[in-house]
C-alpha positions as CSV (number, residue, x, y, z in Angstrom):
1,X,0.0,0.0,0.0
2,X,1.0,3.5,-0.9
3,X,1.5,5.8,1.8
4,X,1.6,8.7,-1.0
5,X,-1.4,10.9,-1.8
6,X,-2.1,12.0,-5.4
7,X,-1.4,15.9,-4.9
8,X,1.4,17.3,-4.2
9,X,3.5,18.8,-1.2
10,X,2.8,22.2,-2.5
11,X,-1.0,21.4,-1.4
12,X,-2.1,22.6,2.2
13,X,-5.0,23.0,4.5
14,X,-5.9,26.5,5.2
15,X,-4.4,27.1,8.6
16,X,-5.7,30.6,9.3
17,X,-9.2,28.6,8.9
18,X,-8.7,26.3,10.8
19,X,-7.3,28.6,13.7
20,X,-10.2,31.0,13.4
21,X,-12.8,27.6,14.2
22,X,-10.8,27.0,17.0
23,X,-10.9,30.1,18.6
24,X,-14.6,30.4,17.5
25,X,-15.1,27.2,19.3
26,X,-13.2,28.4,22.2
27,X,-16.0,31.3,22.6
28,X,-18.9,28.5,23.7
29,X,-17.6,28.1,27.2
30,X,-14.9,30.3,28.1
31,X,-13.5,31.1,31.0
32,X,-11.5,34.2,32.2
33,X,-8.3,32.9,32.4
34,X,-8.2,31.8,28.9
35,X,-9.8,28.0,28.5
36,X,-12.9,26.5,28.3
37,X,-15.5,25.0,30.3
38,X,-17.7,22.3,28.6
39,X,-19.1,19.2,30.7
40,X,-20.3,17.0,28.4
41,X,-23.8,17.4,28.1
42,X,-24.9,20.5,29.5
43,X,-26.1,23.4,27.4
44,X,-22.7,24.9,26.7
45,X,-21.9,20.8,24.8
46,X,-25.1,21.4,23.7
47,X,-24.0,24.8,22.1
48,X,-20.5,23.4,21.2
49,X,-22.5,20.5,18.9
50,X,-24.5,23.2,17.5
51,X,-21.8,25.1,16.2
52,X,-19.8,21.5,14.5
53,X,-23.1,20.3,12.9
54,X,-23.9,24.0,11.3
55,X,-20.1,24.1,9.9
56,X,-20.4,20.4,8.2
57,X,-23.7,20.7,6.8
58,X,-22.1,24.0,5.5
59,X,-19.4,21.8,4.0
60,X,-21.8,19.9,2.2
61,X,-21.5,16.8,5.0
62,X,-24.5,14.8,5.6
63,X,-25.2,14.4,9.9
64,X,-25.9,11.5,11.5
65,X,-26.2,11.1,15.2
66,X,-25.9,7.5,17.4
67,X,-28.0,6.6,20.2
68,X,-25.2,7.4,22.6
69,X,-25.1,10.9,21.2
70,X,-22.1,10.2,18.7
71,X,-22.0,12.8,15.6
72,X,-20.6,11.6,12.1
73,X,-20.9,13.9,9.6
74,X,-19.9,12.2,6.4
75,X,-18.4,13.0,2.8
76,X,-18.9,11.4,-0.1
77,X,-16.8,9.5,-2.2
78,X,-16.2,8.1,-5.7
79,X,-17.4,4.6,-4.1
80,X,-19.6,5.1,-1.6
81,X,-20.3,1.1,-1.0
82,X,-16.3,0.9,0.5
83,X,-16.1,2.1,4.5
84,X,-14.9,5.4,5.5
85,X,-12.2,6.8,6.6
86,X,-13.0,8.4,10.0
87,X,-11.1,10.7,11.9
88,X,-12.1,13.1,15.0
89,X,-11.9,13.5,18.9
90,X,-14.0,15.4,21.7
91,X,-15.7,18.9,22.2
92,X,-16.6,18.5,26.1
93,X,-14.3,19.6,28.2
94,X,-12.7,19.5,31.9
95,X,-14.4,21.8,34.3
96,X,-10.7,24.0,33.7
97,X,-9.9,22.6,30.6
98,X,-7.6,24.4,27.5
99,X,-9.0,25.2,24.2
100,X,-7.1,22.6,22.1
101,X,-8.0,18.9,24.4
102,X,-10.2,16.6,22.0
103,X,-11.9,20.1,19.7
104,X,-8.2,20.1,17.3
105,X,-9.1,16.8,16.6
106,X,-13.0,17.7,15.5
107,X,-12.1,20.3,13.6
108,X,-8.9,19.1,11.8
109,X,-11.3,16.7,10.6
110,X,-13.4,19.6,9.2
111,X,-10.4,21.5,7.7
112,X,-9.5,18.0,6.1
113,X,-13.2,18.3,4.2
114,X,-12.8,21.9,4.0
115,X,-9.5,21.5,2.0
116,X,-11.1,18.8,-0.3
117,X,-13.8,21.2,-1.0
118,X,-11.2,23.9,-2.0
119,X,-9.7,21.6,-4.3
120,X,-12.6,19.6,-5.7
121,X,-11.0,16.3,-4.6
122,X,-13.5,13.1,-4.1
123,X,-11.7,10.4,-2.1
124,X,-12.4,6.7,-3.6
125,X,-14.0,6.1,-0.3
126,X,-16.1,8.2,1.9
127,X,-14.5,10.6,5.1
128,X,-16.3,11.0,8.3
129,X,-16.0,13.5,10.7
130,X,-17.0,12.3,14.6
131,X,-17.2,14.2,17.5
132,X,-17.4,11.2,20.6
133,X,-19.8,11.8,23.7
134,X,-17.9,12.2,27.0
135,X,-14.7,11.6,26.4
136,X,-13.4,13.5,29.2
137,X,-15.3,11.6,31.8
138,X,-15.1,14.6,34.4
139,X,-18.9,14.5,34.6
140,X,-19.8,11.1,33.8
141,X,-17.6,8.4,34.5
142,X,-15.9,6.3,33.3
143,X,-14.2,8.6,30.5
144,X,-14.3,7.5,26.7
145,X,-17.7,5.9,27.2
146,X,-19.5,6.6,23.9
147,X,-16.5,5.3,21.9
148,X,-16.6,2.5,24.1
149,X,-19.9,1.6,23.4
150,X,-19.4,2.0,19.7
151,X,-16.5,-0.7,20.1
152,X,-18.5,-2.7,21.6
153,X,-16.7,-2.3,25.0
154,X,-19.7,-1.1,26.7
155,X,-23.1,-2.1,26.2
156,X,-25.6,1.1,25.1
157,X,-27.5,0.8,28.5
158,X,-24.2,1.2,30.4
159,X,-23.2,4.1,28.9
160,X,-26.6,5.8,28.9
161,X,-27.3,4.3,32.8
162,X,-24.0,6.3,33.5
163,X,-24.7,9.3,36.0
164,X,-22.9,12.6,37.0
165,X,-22.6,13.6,41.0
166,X,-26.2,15.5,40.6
167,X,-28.0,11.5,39.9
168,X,-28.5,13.2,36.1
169,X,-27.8,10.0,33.8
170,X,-26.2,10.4,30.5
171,X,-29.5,9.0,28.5
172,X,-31.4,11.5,30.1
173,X,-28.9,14.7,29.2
174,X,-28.5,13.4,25.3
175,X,-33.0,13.5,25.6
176,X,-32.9,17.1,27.3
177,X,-30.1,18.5,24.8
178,X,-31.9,16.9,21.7
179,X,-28.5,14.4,20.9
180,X,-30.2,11.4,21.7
181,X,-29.9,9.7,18.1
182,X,-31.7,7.5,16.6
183,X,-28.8,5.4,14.5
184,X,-27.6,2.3,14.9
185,X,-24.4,1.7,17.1
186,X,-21.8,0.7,14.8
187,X,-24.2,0.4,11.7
188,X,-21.2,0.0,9.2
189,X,-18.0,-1.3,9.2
190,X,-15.0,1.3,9.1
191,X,-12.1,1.6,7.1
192,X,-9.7,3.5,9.4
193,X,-9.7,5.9,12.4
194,X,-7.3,8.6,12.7
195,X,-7.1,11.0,16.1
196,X,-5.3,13.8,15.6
197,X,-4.4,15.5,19.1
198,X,-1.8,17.7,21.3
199,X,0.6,15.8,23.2
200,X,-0.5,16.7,26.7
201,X,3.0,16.2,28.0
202,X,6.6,18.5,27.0
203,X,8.1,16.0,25.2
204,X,7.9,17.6,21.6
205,X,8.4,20.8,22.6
206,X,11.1,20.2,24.8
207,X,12.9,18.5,21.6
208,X,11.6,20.7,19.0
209,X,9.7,18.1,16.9
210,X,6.7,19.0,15.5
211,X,4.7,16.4,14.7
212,X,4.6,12.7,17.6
213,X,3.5,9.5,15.4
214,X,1.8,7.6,18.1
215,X,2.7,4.1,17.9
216,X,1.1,2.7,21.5
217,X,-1.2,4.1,24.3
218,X,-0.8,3.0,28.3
219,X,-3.2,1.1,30.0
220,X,-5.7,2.4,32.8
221,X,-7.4,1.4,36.0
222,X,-9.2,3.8,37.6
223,X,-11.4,2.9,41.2
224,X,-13.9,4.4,43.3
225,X,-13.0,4.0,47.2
226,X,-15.2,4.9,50.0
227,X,-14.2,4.6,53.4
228,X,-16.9,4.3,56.2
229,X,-15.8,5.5,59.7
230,X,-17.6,7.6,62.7
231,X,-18.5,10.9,62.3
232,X,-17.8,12.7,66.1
233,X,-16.8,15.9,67.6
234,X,-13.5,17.0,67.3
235,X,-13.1,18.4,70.7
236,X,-14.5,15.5,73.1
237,X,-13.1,12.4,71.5
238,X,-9.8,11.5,72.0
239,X,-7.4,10.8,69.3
240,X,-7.2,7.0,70.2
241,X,-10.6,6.0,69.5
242,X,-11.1,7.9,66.6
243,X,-12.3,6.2,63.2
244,X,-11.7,9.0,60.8
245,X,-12.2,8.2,57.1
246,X,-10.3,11.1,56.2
247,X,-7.6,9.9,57.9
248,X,-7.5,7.3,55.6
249,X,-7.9,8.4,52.8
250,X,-5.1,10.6,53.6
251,X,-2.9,7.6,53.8
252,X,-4.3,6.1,50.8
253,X,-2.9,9.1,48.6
254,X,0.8,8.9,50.0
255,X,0.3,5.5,48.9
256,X,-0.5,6.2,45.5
257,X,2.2,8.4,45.1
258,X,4.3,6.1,46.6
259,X,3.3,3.3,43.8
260,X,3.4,5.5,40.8
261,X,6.9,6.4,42.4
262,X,8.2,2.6,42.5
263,X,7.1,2.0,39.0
264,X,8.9,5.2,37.4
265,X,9.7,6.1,35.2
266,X,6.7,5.4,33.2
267,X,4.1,4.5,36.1
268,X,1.0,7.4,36.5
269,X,-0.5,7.3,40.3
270,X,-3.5,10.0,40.7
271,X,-6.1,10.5,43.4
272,X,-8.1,13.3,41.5
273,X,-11.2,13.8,43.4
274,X,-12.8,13.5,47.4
275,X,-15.2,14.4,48.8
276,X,-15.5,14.4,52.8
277,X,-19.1,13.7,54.9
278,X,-20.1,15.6,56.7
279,X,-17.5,18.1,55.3
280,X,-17.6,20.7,58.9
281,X,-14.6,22.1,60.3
282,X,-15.3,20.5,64.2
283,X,-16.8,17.1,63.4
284,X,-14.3,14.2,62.8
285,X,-14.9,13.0,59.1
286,X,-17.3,9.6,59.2
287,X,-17.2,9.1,55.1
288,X,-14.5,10.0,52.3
289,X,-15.2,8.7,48.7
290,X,-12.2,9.0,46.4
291,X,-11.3,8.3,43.0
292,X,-7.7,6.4,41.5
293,X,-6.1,6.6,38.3
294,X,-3.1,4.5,37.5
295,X,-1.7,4.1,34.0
296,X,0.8,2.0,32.9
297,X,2.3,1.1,29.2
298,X,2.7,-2.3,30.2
299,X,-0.1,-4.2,31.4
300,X,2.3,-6.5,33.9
301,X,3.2,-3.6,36.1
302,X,-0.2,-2.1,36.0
303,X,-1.4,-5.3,37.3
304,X,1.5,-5.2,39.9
305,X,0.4,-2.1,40.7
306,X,-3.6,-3.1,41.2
307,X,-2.5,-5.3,43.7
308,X,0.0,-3.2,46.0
309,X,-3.1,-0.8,46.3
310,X,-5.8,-3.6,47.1
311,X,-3.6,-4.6,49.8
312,X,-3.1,-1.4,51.3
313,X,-6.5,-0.2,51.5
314,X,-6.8,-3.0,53.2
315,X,-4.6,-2.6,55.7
316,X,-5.1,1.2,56.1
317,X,-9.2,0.3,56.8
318,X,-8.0,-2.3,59.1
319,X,-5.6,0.2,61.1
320,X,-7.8,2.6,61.9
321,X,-11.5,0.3,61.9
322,X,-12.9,2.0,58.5
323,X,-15.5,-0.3,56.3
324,X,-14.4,-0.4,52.5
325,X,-16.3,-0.5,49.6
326,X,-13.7,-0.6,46.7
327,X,-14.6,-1.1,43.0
328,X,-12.7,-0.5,39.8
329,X,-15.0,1.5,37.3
330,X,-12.8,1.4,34.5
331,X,-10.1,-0.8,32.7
332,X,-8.1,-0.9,29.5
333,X,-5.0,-2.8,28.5
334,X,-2.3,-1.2,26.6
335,X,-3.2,-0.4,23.2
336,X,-0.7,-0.7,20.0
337,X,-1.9,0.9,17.1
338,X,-2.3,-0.4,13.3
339,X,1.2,-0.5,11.6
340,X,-0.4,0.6,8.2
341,X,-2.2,3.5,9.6
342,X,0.9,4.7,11.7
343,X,3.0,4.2,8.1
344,X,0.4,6.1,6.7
345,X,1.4,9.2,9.0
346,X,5.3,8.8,9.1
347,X,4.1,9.1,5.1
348,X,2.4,11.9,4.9
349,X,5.4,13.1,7.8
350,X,7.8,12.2,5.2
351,X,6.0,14.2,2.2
352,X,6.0,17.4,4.1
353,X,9.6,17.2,5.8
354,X,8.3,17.8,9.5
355,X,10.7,17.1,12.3
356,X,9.0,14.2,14.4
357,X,9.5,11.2,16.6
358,X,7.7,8.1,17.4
359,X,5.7,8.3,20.6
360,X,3.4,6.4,23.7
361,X,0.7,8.0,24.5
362,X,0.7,9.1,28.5
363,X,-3.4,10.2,28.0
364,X,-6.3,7.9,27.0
365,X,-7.9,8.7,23.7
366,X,-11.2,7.8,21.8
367,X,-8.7,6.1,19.7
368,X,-7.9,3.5,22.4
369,X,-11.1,2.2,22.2
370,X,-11.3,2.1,18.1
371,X,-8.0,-0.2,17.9
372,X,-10.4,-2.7,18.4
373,X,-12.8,-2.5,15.8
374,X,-10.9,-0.3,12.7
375,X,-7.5,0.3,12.0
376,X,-6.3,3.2,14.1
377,X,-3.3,5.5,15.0
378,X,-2.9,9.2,16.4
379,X,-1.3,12.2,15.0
380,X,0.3,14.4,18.3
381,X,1.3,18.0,17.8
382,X,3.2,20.1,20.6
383,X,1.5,22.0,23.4
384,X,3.1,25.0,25.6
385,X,5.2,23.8,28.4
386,X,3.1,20.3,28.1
387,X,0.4,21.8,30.1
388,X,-3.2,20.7,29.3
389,X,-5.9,19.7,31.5
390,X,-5.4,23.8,32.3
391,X,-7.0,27.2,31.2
392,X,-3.6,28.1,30.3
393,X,-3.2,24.9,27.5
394,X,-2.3,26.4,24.3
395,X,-0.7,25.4,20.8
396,X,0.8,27.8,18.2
397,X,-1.2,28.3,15.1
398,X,2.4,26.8,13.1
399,X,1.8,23.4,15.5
400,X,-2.2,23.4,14.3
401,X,-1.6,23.9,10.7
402,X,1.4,20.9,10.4
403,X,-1.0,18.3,12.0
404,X,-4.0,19.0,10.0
405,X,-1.7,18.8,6.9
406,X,-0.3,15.6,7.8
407,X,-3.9,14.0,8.8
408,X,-4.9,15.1,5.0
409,X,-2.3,13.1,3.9
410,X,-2.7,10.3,5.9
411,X,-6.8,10.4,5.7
412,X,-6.6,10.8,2.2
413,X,-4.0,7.6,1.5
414,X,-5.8,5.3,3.3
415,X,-9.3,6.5,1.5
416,X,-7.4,6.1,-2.1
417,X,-6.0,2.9,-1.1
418,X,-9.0,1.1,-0.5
């Protein structure tokens, strides 16, 4: 197979367009300090989704929407029987998220259909455009969950049973916002998927590549721990006969650190969220829930580290006489990604001259989950400093442009080649 498309290197996407969607985007959302803030499935998603439809159908794309709230907007081709190409990402958003996180991806996608429009170019097959529901997972949890259900990972009534700290259930937000769909899940088969995305980490910068070909993607566990002690006042009760879940929890997140320390360099060890019952400044906590993230590029050592935090919740509840309820919500092994799709970007790399280097991917990505069912790889550009996750998270218009050109390439290869 050809990794070659059938213009030449003088052809470009139009990178002041591009840039002017995203920061026209950024608008739905914004927050002072720069980023965005769009929970997936409120109004402002609702807004976001809005926006993408109204530019495809401008485009000439046709709209469909899935029953877990997925959007594909799709472009013909010459043979409309073969299966698409698809590329894409996220529009929701953490609660302090950056302007860039899971939108590039979206609307590279568009840019990619926008430049084929400029230049009256069918693809053999057809391209599709996706924006995936809840990626983030800062609302609804687990994260990824409407490309997991696409894959086939999830069942639909999972992913819309799935419920934010409120009791408000994913079904019943896609219903409110008008994106409950009514196609199939995973109707067609599909050529190809390609993410493109920033790097989320400082590695490009901090070598001055400009483009990461993303060969792998690390595993992740993530749990939900509740410990159960007494509440009591803080004054009366001595320290010895204290059952403070706090206390515990406390020691759970040295512990965490601790683990992600002993499995460095690669090893990821977060306790992201608590929340603390009855949450007053003279009663001794009686309930802490938490949440854990570990990640892990091999699946051995994120196994290893599964069990060195079983085993000390255990003992931590046991020390200070806390009940447990412990369950992990989420699991993925390591994911290595299509050797054809990842030659089709070190092509389209190679056409254009960028400075690059192979990568793992630290973050999860939509694209995790499609390994599974389509061909698949990921197309990193730099961010500032590595920071994302942040208001602050920002990429230079220069970064923006060279991805989108290289996910033309590859997008349009791997449609040409079927």
């Amino acid at each position: 197979m050809t990794t070659e498309t059938k213009f030449g290197t003088n052809v470009a996407i139009n990178g002041g367009r591009l840039w002017d969607s995203l920061m026209g985007m950024a608008k739905i959302g914004a927050t002072p300090k720069g980023g965005v803030c769009r929970l997936a499935l409120t109004d402002l998603d609702k807004q976001s989704r809005d926006l993408f439809v109204a530019w495809c159908e401008a485009a000439g794309c046709t709209i469909t929407v899935d029953a877990i709230g997925n959007i594909f907007a799709r472009r013909p081709g010459r043979n409309n029987a073969l299966p698409p190409i698809l590329m894409g990402s996220h529009l929701d958003s953490q609660p302090t998220g950056g302007k860039f996180d899971g939108v590039y991806g979206v609307l590279a996608g568009l840019e990619v259909v926008r430049t084929l429009n400029d230049l009256n170019y069918q693809t053999e097959a057809p391209i599709e455009v996706v924006a995936w529901t809840n990626e983030e997972g800062s609302r609804f949890a687990p994260a990824m969950v409407a490309s997991g259900v696409f894959a086939g990972t999830f069942d639909l009534e999972y992913g819309l049973s799935r419920k934010d700290l409120d009791g408000k259930t994913m079904g019943e937000e896609l219903a409110r916002i008008g994106y409950a769909g009514d196609a199939p899940i995973r109707g067609r088969d599909l050529g190809a998927y390609f993410e493109a995305h920033i790097e989320q980490g400082p590695i490009l910068e901090a070598e001055d590549k400009t483009i990461g070909v993303v060969t792998d993607c690390q595993g992740q566990r993530w749990y939900e721990i509740t410990f159960t002690g007494q509440e009591a006042h803080a004054g009366p009760t001595p320290m010895s006969r204290r059952r403070d879940a706090l206390l515990g929890a406390a020691r759970i997140v040295e512990a965490v650190n601790r683990i992600g320390l002993e499995h460095a360099p690669y090893a990821c060890a977060t306790v992201g969220l608590m929340q603390i019952h009855p949450n007053s400044r003279n009663v001794i906590p009686g309930r802490v829930f938490f949440t854990v993230d570990f990640r892990h590029p091999d699946d051995a050592v994120l196994a290893e580290m599964d069990a060195k935090l079983r085993n000390t919740v255990t003992r931590v509840a046991e020390d200070i006489g806390l009940e447990t309820a412990f369950e992990q919500i989420w699991y993925y092994a390591p994911v290595k990604f299509d050797a054809g799709c990842v030659e089709a970007v070190r092509g389209a790399v190679a056409e254009l001259g960028y400075s690059n280097r192979d990568m793992v991917s630290g973050a999860g990505h939509d694209a995790c989950y499609l390994a599974r069912v389509t061909p698949t790889s990921m197309i990193f550009i730099p961010c500032v400093d590595g920071i994302s996750h942040n208001e602050i998270e920002h990429a230079h218009p220069e970064w923006c442009e060279a991805g989108c050109n290289v996910l033309l390439r590859a997008v349009v290869a791997k449609a040409d080649a079927a």
